[in-house]
Structures are given as C-alpha cells and as structure tokens.
C-alpha positions as CSV (number, residue, x, y, z in Angstrom):
1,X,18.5,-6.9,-21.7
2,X,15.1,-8.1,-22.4
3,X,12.2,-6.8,-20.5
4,X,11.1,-9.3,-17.3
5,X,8.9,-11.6,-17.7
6,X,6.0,-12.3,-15.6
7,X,6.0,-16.4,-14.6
8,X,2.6,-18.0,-14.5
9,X,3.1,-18.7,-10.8
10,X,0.2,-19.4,-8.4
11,X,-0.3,-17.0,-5.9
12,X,0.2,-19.3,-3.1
13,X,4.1,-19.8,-3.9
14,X,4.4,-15.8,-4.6
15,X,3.0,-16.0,-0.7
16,X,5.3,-18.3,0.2
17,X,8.2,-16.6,-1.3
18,X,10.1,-19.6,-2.7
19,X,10.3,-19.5,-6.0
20,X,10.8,-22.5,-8.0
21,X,8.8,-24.9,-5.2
22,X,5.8,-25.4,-8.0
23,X,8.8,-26.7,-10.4
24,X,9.8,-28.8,-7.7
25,X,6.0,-29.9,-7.5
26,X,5.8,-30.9,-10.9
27,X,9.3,-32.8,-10.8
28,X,8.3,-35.4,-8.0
29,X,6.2,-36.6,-10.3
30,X,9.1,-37.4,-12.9
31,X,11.9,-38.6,-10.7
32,X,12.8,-40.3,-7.8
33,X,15.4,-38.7,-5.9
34,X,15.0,-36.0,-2.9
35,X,14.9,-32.6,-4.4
36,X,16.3,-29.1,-2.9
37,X,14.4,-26.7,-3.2
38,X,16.3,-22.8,-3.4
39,X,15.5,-19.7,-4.3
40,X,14.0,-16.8,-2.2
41,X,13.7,-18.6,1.2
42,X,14.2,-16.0,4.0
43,X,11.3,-16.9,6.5
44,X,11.6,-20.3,9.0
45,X,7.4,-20.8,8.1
46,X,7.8,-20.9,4.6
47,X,11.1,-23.5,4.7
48,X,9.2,-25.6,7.1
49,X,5.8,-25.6,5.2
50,X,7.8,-26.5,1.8
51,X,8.9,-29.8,3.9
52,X,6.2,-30.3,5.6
53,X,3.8,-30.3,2.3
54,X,6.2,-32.6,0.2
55,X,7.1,-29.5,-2.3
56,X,10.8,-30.0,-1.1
57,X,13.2,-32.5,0.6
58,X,15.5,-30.0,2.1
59,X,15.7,-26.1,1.5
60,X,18.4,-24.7,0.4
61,X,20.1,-21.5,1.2
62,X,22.6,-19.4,-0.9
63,X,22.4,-15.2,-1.0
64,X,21.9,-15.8,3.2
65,X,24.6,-17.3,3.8
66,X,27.1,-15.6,2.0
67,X,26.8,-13.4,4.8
68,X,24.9,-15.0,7.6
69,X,27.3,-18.3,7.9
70,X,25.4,-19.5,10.7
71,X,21.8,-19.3,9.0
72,X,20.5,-22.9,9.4
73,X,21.9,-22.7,13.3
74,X,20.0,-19.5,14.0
75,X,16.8,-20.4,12.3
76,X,16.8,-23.8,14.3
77,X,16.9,-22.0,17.4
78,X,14.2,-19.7,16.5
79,X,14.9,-17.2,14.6
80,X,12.1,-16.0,12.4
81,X,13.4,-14.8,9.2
82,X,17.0,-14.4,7.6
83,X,18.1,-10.4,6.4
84,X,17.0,-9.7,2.7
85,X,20.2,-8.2,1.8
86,X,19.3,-7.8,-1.3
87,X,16.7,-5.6,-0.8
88,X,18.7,-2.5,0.3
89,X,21.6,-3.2,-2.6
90,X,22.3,-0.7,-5.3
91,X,24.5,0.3,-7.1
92,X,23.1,3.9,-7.9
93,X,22.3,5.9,-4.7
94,X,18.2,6.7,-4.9
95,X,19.2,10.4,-7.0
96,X,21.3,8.5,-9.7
97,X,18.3,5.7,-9.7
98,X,16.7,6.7,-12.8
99,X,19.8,5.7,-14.6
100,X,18.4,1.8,-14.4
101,X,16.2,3.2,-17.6
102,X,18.6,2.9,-19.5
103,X,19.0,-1.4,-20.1
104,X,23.1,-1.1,-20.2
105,X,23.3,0.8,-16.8
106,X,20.6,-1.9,-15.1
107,X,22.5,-4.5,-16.8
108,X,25.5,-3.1,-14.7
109,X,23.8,-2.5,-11.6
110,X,22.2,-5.9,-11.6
111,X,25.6,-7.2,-11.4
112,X,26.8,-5.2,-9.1
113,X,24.3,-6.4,-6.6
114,X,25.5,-10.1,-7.5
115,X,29.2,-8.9,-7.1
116,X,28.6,-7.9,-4.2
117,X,27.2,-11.5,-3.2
118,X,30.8,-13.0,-4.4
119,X,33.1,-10.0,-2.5
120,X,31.3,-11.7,0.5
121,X,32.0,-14.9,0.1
122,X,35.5,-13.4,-0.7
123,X,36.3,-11.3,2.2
124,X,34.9,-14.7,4.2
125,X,37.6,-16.5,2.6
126,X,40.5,-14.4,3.5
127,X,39.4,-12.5,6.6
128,X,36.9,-15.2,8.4
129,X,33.9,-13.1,8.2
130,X,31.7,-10.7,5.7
131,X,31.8,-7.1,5.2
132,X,27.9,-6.5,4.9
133,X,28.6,-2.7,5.0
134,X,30.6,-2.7,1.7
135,X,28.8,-1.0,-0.9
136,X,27.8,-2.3,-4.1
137,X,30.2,-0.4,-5.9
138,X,33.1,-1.4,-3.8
139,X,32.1,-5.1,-3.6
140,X,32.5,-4.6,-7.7
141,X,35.4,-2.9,-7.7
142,X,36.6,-6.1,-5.6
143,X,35.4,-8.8,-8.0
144,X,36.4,-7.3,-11.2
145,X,40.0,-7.0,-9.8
146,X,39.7,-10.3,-8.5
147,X,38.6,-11.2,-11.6
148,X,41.2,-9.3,-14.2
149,X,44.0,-11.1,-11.4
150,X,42.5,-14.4,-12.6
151,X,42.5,-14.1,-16.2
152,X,46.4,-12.6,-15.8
153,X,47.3,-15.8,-14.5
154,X,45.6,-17.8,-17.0
C-alpha cells in the first residue's frame, strides 16, 4: 500500500466535508448534464449548501444508507446529521491498533471496514434490516464466505 496522499483541496470543501464537490465544480464547466455529487456527506447544511451553491445537482448517499435505509426521509424531516459509522470501525481493538504499521495488516483492516459496509447491505437483503452491532471482523468473516460461495458456483 502506498503511503496517502494529501489532495490539494481547498479548505472550504475540507469544511464542508464532501469530498469530490470541487471536482464537481470544475466539471460543470465541461459538460451539460446534472451531476451527483457523493462522497462524505453526513450533515443536512453541507448537502443543502452543495445545492444551493450550484457545486451539485443532487447528493448522493452510499456508506449511510447501507444502514440507515431511511436517510433522505429523516434528514427531510429535520434531522441534523447522519451516524459516521465509519468512524468507530475496526478491525483491531485499540491494544492490537499498532498492528496498522505494518501496510499488509492496514491493507486488511481497511477492508474489513468496507466488508463490513457489504455484510450490511447483506443482512438487509435477507433479514429486512442491518446489524450495525456486528463487528468488523464478523461482517468479514460474512463477506469472504459469501464471497468463496460465489466463486464455487462459478
């Protein structure tokens, strides 16, 4: 894995936590269709001032709703700001955490957390709701089996 990094992004869209809305900036100019905008939107302000300053058509909203179905219903009737799931996700507990030094082991854990993105939107498919308390290393336990399944049928 290669070290991150840093994007020359301005300031303003670090504050606004969308990510790609200066790409999206820089593409009205070059084409003519409406453009979604995705990428780190949690907070109602932020999605309504990347509409209402032209940086986005529509907003659109993936790690949320793997979990929070309902997302674009609850922010229209008020609510502030959608769960950062992401933000309490690991796949080492904190006194294993210094195993991310090593580049294989972050590799891993990095998809864990995104595995554990998919085993939601799996257990929503076959039990009608998500399982936001399953850990990382159960929601990739899930997907690789899932996934070894997948390639036995093929």
């Amino acid at each position: 894995m290669e070290e991150e990094e840093k994007q020359n992004v301005a300031a303003s869209t670090l504050m606004r936590e969308a990510y790609f809305v200066d790409f999206a900036l820089a593409m009205q100019d070059k084409v003519s269709i409406p453009l979604m905008v995705t990428g780190g939107f949690r907070r109602r302000d932020v999605m309504e001032q990347a509409i209402s300053s032209g940086s986005a058509d529509m907003v659109g909203l993936g790690r949320p709703m793997c979990v929070v179905t309902d997302a674009p219903n609850q922010l229209l009737e008020g609510l502030a700001e959608l769960p950062r799931f992401e933000a309490r996700l690991a796949l080492f507990p904190r006194w294993l955490a210094f195993l991310n030094h090593f580049k294989a082991l972050r590799a891993m854990a990095t998809f864990g957390v995104q595995f554990w993105f998919y085993a939601q939107l799996d257990t929503l498919g076959r039990e009608g709701r998500a399982a936001p308390d399953m850990s990382v290393f159960a929601a990739t336990r899930l997907v690789m089996s899932l996934q070894k399944k997948l390639l036995r049928g093929r």
